[in-house]
N, C-alpha and C positions, 0 to 999 in steps of 0.2 A: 527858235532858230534865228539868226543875222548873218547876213553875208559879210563878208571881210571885201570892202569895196576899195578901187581908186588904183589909178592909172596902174598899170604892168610897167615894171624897169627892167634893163639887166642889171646886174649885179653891180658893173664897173658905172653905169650910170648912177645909180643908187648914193655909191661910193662919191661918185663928182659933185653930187648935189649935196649929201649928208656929212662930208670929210670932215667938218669944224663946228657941226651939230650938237647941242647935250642930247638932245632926243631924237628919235624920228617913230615911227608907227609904218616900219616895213614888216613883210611877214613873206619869208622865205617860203618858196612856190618848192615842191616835191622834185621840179629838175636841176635842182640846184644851181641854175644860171639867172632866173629873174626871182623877183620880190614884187608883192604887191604895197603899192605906197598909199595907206590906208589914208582914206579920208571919209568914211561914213561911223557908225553909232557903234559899230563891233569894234572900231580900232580902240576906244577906250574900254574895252573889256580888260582886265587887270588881271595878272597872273598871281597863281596859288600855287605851292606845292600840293596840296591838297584840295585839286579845283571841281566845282559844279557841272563846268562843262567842258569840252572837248571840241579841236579843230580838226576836219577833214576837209583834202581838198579832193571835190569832185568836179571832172571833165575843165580843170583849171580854174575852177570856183572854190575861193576857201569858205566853208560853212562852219559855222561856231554853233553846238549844239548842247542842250542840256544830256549832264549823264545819272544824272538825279533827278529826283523832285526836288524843287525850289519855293524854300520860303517866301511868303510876301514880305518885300524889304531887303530880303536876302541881296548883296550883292554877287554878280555874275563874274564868275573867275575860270579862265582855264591855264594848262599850265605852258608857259611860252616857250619852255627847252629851246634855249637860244643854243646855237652852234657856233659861233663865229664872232668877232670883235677882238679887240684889242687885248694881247695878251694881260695888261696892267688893269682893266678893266674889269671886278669879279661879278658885275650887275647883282649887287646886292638885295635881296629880298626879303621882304618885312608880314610877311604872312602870317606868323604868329602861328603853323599849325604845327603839330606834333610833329609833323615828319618835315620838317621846312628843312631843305639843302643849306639856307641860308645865301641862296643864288638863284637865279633867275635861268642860270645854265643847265644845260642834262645832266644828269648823270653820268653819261657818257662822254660828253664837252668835257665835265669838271676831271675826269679822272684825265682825258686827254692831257687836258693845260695842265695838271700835277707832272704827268712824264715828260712834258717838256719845259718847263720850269725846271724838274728834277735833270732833264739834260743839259740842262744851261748854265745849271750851277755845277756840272763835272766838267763840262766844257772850257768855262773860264776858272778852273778852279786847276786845269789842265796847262793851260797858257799861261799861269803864272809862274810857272817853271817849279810848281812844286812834285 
C-alpha cells in the first residue's frame, strides 16, 4: 500500500499552476472540485490498462493498493481513467497489454470525447452551408 501524498488544490488552482505544463502528477479527489498535487513515491506509480493495483480514496486519502500478488521486480501499475484534458490530447498509452485502450482515458471519457468529436464535426459540417 502507498498513499497518494501532496498539497490538496481545487481544480481552477490546479488549472493556474499546470495550464503550460507537459506533465503534472494530480489525482482527481471523488468530489470532483480538488486534486491532489502528488508529490511522494505513489505519484510515480505508472498506469496500465491491465494494472496490479488499484486507487481508493478513503476519508480523502487516496490509497494505491495491490489487487494481486506482485512479482519481485514486477513493476506497480494501476489504471489512471483520466476524465478530463484537453480534447486534442488522447494521453496515449503504451502498456503493451492485451486489452490496452491505447489511452490513458476511461472507457467512459474515451467514448464521451468520440460523441463530441462526432458533434463537432456535424456541427461545422452544418455552418458551412452544406
Amino acid at each position: 500500500m502507498a498513499e497518494y501524498t501532496g498539497p490538496r488544490l481545487t481544480n481552477s488552482q490546479a488549472d493556474d499552476i499546470y495550464e503550460h505544463s507537459p506533465r503534472t502528477y494530480l489525482f482527481g479527489l471523488v468530489d470532483g472540485e480538488h486534486v491532489v498535487d502528488g508529490d511522494g513515491i505513489a505519484a510515480f506509480i505508472n498506469h496500465s490498462c491491465e494494472p496490479n493495483c488499484e486507487a481508493d480514496e478513503i476519508k480523502g486519502c487516496v490509497i494505491i493498493r495491490a489487487i494481486r500478488n506482485i512479482a519481485p521486480g514486477e513493476e506497480l501499475a494501476y489504471d489512471y481513467n483520466l476524465y478530463d484534458g484537453d480534447l486534442d490530447d488522447p494521453a496515449p498509452c503504451f502498456c503493451g497489454g492485451r486489452k490496452c485502450r491505447g489511452s490513458m482515458y476511461s472507457e467512459k471519457e474515451l467514448k464521451r470525447r468520440r460523441l463530441l468529436k462526432k458533434k463537432k464535426k456535424i456541427k461545422g459540417f452544418h455552418h458551412k452551408g452544406h
